[in-house]
N, C-alpha and C positions, 0 to 999 in steps of 0.2 A: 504494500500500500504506500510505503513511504516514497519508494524507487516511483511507484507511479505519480504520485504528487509533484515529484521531481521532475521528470519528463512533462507533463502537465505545465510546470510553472516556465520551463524553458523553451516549449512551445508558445505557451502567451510569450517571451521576451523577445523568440524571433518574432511573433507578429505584428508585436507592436515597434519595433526598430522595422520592419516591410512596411508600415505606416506609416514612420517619420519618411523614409526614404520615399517612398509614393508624397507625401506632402511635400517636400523640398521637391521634386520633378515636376508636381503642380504650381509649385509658386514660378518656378524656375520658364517652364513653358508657358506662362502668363505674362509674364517678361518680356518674353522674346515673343510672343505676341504680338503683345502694345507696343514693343518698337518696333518692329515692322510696319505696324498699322501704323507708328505715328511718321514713320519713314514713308511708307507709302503716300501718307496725306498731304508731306511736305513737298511732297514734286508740284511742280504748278500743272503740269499737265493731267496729273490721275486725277484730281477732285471732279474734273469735267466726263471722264471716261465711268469713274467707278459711282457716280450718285454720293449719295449724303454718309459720312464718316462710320464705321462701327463703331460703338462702344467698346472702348478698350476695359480689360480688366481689372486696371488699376482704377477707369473711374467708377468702374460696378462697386468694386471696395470701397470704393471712397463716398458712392451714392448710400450703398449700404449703411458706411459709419455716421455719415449726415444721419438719417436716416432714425437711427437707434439714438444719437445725440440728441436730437429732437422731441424725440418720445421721452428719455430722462429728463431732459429739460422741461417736458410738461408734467412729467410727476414730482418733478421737484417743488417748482411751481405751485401745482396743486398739495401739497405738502406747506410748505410757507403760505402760503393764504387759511391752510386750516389752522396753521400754528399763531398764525397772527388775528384769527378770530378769539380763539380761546385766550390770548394772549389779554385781546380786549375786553372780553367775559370777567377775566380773573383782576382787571385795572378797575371794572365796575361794580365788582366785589369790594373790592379791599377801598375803594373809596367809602361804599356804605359804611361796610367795619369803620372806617377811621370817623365818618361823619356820627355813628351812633357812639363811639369811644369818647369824643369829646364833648358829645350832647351835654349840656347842662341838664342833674341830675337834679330831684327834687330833694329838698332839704330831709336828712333823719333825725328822728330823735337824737340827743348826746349820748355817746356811750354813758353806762354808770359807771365805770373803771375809771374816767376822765373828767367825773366831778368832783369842785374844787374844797367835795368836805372828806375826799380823801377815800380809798380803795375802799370797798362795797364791803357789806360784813354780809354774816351766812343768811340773815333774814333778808336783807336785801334781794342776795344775787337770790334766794328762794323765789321771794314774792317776783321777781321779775322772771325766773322762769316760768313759774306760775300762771300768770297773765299772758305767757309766751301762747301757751298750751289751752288757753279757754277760749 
């Protein structure tokens, strides 16, 4: 089983090295493509003989990456406009908060701990729990 696992994994590494090599002959014949094509277009005489230009492969790629740039560009877009609504959501939050923080409160009673005949005795603080509770 191991021996097979072996033979297994080093089948996948020749395949995927026949994959690089097949991609480097594709980039490489795309190349030589579009400069033939763009040799071809520069003679003054073939524009007339051959009609309207091909599409070389560099500009498919390059139409391509436009393309997908565009598309991020609008989810980004659409990302910063969501972010910048919540953004304003959470500004007209926190205004409220600060406008009811500084509201002028109505007047309380004085604490009894802070009257000037001196810290509360045990019938006091009673009767004032007291009355808390009724």
């Amino acid at each position: 089983m191991l021996c097979r696992l072996k033979q297994l994994e080093a089948e996948r590494d020749m395949l995927v090295q026949g994959c690089e090599v097949v991609e480097r002959a594709r980039v490489w014949y795309r190349e030589q493509l579009a400069t033939t094509t763009d040799r071809i277009y520069s003679l003054p005489h073939a524009t007339h003989k051959m009609g309207p230009p091909l599409v070389s492969a560099r500009q498919q790629e390059e139409q391509r990456l436009v393309t997908k740039l565009k598309e991020q560009n609008h989810q980004l877009t659409e990302e910063v406009s969501n972010k910048s609504e919540r953004i304003a959501i959470l500004e007209r939050e926190k205004a409220a908060l600060l406008r009811e923080l500084f509201q002028p409160r109505p007047c309380r009673p004085p604490c009894p701990c802070t009257t000037p005949s001196g810290p509360p005795t045990a019938t006091t603080t009673t009767a004032t729990a007291d009355s808390t509770f009724m």
